[in-house]
Biopython code that builds the backbone (N, CA, C, O; Angstrom):
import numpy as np
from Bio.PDB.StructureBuilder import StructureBuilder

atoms = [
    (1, "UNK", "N", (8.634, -0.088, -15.366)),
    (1, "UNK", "CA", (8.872, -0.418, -13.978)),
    (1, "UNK", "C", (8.335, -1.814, -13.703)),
    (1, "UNK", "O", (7.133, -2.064, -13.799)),
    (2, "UNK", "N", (9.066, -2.539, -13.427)),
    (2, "UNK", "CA", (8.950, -4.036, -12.565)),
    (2, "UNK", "C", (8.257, -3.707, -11.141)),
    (2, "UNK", "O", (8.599, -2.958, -10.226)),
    (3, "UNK", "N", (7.062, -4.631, -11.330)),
    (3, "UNK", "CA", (6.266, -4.501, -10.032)),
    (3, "UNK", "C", (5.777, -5.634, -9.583)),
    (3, "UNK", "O", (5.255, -6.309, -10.470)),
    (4, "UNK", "N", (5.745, -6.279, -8.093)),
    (4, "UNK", "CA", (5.480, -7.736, -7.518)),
    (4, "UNK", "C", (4.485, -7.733, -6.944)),
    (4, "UNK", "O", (4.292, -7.018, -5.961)),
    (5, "UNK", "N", (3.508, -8.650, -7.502)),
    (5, "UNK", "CA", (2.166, -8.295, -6.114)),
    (5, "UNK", "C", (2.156, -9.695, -5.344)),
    (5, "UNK", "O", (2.349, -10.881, -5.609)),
    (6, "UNK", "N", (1.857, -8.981, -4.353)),
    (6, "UNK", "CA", (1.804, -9.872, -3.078)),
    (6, "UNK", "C", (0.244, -10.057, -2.905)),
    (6, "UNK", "O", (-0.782, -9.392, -3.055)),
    (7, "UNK", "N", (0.704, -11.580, -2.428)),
    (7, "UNK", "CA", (-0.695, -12.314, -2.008)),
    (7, "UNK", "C", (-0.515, -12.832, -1.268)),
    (7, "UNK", "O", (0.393, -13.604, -0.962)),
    (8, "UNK", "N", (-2.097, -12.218, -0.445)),
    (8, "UNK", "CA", (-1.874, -12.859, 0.873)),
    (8, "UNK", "C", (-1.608, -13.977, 1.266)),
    (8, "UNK", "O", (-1.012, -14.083, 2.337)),
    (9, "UNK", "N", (-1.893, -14.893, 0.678)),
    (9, "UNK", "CA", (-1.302, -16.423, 0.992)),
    (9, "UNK", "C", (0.018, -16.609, 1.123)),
    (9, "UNK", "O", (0.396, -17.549, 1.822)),
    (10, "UNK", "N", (1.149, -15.599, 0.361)),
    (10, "UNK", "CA", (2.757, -15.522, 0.632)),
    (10, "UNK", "C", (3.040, -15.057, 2.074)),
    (10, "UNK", "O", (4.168, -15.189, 2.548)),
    (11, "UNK", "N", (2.091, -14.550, 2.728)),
    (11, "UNK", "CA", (1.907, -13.505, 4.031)),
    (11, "UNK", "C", (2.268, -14.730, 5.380)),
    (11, "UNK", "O", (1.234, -15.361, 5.601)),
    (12, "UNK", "N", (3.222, -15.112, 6.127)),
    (12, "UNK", "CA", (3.078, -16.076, 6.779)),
    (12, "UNK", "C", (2.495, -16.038, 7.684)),
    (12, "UNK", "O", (2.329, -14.896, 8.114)),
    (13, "UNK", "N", (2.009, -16.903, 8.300)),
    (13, "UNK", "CA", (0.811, -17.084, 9.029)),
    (13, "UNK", "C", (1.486, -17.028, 10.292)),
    (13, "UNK", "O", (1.086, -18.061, 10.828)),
    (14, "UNK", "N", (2.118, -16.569, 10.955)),
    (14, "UNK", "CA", (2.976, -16.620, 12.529)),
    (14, "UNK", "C", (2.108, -16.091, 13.145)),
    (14, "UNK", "O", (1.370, -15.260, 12.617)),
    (15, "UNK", "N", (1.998, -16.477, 14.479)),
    (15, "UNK", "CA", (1.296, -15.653, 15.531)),
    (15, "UNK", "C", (2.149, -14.281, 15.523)),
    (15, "UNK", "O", (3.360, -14.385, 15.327)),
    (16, "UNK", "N", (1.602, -13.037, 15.719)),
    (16, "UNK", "CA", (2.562, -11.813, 15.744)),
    (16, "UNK", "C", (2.923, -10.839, 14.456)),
    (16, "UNK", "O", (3.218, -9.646, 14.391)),
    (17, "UNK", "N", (2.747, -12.008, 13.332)),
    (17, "UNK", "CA", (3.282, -11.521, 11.823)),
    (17, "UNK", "C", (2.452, -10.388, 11.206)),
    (17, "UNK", "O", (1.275, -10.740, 11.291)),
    (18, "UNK", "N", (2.521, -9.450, 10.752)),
    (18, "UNK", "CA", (1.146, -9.086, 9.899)),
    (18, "UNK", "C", (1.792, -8.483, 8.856)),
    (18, "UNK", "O", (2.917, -7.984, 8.825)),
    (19, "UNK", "N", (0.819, -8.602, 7.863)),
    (19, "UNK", "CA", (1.343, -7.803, 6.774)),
    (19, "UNK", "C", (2.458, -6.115, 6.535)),
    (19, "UNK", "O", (2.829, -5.145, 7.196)),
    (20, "UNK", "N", (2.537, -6.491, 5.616)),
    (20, "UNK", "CA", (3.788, -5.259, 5.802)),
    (20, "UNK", "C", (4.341, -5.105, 7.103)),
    (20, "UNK", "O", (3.955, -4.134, 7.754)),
    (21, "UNK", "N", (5.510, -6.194, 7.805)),
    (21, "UNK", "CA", (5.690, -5.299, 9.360)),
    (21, "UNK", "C", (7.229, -5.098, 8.628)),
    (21, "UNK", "O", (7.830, -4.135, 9.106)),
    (22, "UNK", "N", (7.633, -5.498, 8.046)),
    (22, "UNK", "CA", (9.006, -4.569, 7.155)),
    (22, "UNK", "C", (9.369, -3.848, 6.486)),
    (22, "UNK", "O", (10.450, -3.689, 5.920)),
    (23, "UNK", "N", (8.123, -3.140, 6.500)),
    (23, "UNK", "CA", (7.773, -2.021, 5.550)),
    (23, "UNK", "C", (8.172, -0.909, 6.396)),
    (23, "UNK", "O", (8.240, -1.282, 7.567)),
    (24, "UNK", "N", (8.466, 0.340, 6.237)),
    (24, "UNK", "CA", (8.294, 1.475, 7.201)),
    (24, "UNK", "C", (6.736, 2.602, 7.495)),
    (24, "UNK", "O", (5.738, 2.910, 6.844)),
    (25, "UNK", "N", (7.115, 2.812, 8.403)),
    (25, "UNK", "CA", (5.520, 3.521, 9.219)),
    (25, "UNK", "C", (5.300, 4.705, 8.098)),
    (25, "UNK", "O", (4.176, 5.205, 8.139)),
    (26, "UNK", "N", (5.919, 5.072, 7.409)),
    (26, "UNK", "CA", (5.413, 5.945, 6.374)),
    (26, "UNK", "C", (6.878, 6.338, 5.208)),
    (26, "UNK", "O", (8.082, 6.585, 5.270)),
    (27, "UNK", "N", (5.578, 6.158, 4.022)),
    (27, "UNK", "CA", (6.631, 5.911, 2.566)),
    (27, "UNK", "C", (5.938, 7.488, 1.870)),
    (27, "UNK", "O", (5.167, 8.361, 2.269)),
    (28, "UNK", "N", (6.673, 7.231, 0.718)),
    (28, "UNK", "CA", (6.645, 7.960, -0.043)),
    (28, "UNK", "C", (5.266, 7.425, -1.420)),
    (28, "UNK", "O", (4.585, 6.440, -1.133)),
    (29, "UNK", "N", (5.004, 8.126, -2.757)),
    (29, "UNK", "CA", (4.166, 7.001, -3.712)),
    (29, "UNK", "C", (4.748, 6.025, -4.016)),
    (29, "UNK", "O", (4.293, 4.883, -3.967)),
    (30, "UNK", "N", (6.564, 6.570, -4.606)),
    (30, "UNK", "CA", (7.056, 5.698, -5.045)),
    (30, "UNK", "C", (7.176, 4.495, -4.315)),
    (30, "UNK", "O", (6.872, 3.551, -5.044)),
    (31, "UNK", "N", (7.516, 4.112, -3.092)),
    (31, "UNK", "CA", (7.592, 2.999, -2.318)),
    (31, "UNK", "C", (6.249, 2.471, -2.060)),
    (31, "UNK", "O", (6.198, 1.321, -1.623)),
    (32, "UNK", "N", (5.077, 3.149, -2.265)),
    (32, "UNK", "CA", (3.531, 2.401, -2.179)),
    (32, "UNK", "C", (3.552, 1.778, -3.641)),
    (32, "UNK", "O", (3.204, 0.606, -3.780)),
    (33, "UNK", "N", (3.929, 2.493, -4.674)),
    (33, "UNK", "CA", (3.349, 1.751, -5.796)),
    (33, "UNK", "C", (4.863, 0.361, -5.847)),
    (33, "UNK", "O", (4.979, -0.518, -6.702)),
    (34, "UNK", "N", (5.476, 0.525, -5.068)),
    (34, "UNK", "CA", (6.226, -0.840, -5.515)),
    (34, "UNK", "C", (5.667, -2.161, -4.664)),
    (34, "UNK", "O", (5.572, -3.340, -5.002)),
    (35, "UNK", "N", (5.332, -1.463, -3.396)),
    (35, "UNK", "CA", (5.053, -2.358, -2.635)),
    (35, "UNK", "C", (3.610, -2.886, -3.430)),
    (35, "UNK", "O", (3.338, -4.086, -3.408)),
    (36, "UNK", "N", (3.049, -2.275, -3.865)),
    (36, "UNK", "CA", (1.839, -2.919, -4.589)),
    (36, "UNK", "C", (2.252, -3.515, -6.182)),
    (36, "UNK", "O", (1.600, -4.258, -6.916)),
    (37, "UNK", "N", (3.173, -3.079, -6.325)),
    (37, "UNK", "CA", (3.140, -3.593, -7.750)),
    (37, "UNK", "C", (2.588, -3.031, -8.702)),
    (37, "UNK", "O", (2.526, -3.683, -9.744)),
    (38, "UNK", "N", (1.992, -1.626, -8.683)),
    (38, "UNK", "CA", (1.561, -0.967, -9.667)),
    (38, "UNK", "C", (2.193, 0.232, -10.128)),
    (38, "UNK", "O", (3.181, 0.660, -9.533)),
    (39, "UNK", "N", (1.758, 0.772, -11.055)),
    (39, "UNK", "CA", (2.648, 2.163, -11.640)),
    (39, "UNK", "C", (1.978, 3.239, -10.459)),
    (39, "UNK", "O", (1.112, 2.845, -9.679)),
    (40, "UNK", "N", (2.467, 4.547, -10.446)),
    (40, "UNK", "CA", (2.488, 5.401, -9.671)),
    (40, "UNK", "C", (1.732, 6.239, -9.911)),
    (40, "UNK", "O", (1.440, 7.096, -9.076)),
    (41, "UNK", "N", (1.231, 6.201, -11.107)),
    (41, "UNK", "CA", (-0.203, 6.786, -11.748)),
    (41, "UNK", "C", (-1.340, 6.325, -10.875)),
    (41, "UNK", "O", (-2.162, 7.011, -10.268)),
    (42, "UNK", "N", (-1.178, 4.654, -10.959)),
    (42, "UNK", "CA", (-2.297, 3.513, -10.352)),
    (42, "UNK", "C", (-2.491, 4.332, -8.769)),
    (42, "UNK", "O", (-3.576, 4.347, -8.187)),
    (43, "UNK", "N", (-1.555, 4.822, -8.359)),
    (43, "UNK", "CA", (-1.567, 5.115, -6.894)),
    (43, "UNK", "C", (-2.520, 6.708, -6.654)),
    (43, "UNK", "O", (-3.527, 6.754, -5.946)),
    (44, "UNK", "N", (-2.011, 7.786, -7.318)),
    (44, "UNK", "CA", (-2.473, 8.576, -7.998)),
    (44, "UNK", "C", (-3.983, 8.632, -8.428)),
    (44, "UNK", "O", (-4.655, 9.634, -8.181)),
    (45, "UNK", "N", (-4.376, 7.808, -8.917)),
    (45, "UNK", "CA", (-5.791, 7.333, -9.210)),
    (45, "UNK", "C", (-6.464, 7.118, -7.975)),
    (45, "UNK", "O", (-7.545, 7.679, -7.794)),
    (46, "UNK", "N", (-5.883, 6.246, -6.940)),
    (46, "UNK", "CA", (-6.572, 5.505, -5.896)),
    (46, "UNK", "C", (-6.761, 6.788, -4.790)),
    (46, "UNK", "O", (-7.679, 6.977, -3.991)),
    (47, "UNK", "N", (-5.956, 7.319, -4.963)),
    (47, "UNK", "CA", (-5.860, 8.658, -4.216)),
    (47, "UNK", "C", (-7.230, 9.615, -4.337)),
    (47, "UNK", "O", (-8.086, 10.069, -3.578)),
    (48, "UNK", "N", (-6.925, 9.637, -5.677)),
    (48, "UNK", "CA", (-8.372, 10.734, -5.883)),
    (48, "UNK", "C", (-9.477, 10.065, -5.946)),
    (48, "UNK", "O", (-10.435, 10.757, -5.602)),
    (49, "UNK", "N", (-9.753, 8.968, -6.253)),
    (49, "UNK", "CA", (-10.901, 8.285, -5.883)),
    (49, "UNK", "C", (-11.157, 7.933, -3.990)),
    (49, "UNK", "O", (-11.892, 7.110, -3.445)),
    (50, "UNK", "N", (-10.634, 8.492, -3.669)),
    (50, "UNK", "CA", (-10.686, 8.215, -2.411)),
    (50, "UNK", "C", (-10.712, 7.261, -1.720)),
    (50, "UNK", "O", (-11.363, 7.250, -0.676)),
    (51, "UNK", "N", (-9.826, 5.971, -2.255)),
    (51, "UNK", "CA", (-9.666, 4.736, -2.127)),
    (51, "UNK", "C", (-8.615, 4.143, -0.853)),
    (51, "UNK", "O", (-8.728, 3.319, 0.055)),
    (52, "UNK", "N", (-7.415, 5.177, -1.413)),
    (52, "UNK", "CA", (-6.119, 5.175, -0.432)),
    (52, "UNK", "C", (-5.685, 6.190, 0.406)),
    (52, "UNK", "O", (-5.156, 7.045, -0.304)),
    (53, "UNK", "N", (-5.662, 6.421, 1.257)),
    (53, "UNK", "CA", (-5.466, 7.384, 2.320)),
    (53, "UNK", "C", (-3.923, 7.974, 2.516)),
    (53, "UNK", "O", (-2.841, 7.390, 2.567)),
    (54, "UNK", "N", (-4.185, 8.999, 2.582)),
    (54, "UNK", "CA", (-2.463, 9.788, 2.521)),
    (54, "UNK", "C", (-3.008, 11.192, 3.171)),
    (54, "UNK", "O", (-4.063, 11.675, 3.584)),
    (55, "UNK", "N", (-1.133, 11.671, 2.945)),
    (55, "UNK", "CA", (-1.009, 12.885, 3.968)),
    (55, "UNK", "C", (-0.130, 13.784, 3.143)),
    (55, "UNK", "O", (0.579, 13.295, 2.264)),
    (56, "UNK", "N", (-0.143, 15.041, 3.377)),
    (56, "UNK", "CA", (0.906, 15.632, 2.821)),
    (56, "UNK", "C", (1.765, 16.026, 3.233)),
    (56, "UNK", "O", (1.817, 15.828, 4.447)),
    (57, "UNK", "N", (2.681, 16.613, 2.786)),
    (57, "UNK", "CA", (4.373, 16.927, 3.323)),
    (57, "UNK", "C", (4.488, 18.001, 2.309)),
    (57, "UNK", "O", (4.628, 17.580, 1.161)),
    (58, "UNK", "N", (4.465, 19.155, 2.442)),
    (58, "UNK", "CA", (4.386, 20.297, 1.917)),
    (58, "UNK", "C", (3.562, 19.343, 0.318)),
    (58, "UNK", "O", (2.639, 18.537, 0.437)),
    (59, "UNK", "N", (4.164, 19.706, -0.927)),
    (59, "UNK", "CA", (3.867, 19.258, -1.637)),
    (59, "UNK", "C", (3.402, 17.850, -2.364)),
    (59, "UNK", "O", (2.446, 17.586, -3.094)),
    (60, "UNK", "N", (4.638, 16.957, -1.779)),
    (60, "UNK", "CA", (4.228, 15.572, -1.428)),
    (60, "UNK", "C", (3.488, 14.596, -0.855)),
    (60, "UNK", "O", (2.883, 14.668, 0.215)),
    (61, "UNK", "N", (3.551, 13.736, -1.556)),
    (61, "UNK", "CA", (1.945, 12.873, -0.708)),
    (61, "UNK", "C", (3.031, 11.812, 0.025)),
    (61, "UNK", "O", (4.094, 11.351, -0.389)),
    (62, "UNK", "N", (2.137, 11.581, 1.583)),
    (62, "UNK", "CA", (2.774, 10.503, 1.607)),
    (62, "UNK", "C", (2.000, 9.257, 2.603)),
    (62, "UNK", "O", (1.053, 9.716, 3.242)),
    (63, "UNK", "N", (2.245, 7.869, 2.810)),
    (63, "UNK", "CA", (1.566, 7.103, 3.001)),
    (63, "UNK", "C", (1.824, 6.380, 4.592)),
    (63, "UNK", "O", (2.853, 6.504, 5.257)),
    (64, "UNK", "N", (0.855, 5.769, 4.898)),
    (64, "UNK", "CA", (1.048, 5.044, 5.956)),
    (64, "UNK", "C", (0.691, 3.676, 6.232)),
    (64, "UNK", "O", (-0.446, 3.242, 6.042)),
    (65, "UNK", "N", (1.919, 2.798, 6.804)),
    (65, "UNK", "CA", (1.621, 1.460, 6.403)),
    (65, "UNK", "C", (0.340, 1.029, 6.695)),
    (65, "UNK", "O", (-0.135, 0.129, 6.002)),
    (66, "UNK", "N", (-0.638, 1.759, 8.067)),
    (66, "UNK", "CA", (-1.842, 1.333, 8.126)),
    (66, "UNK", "C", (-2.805, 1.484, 7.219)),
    (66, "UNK", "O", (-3.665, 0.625, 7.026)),
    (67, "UNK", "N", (-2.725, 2.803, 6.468)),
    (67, "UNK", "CA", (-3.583, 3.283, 5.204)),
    (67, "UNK", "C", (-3.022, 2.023, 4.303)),
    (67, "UNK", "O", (-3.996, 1.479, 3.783)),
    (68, "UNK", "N", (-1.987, 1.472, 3.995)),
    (68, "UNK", "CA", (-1.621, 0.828, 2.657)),
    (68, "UNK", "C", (-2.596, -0.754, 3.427)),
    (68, "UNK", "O", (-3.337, -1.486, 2.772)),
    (69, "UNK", "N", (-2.272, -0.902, 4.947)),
    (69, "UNK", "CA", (-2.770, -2.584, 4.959)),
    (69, "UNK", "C", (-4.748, -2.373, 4.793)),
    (69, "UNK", "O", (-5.289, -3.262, 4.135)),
    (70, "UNK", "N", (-5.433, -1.551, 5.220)),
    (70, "UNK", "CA", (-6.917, -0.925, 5.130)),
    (70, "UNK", "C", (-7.235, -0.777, 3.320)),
    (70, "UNK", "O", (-8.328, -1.045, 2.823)),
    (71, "UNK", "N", (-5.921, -0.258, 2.462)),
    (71, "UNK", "CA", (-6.628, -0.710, 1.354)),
    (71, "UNK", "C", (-6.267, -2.006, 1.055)),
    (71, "UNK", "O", (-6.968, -2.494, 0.168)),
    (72, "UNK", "N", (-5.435, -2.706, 1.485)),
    (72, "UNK", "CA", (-5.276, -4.123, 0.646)),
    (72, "UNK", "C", (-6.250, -4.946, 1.144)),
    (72, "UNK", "O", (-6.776, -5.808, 0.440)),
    (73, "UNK", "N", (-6.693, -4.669, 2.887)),
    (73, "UNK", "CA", (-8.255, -5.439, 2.959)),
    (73, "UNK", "C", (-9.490, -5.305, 2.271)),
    (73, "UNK", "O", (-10.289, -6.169, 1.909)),
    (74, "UNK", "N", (-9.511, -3.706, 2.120)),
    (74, "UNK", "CA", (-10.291, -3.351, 1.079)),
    (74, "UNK", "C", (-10.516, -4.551, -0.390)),
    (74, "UNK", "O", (-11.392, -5.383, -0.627)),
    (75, "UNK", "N", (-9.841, -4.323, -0.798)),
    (75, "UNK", "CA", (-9.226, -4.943, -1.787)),
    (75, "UNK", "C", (-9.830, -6.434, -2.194)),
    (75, "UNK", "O", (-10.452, -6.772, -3.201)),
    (76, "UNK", "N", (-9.372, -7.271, -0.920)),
    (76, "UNK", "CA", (-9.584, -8.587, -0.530)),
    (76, "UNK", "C", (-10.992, -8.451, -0.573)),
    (76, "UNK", "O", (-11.489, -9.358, -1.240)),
    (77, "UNK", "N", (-11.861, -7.618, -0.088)),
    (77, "UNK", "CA", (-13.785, -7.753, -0.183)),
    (77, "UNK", "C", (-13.729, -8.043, -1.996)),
    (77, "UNK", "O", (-13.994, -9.175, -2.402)),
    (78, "UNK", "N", (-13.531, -7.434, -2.540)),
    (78, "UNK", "CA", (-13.551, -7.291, -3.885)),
    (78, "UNK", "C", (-13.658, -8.568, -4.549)),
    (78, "UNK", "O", (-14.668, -8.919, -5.160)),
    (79, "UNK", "N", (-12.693, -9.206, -4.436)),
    (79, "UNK", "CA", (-12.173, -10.361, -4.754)),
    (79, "UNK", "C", (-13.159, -11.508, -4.780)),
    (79, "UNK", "O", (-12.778, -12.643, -5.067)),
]
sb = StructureBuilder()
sb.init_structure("model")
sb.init_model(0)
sb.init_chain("A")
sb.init_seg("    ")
for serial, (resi, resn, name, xyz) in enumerate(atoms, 1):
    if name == "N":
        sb.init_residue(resn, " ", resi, " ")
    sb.init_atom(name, np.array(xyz, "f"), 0.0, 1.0, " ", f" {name:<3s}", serial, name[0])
structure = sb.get_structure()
């Protein structure tokens, strides 16, 4: 799987803009791990480490663009 990571510096700086606003209010893993650029395992991982925040849908996990922008700030401390 081909995966793109975004950096914040690609993020344009508009008054109004914020990260992910073309994203939808809630994805699936598969659409978190693309939007991050990682395998779906990687997501999976972040999950049980209690890193990334999700919800379920009977069996399925699923995400919310605010949980996905809270870990990518996360993220950014790291750095």
């Amino acid at each position: 799987m081909e995966g793109r990571v975004v950096y914040l510096s690609e993020v344009p700086a508009e008054p109004g803009y914020s990260l992910f606003d073309d994203v939808p209010h809630v994805f699936d893993r598969n659409k978190c791990a693309e939007l991050l650029g990682v395998d779906v395992k990687t997501i999976s991982r972040e999950v049980q480490r209690g890193n990334l925040k999700c919800f379920h849908v009977g069996r399925n996990l699923r995400f919310t663009r605010e949980a996905l922008i809270e870990y990518v700030k996360g993220a950014e401390s790291c750095i």
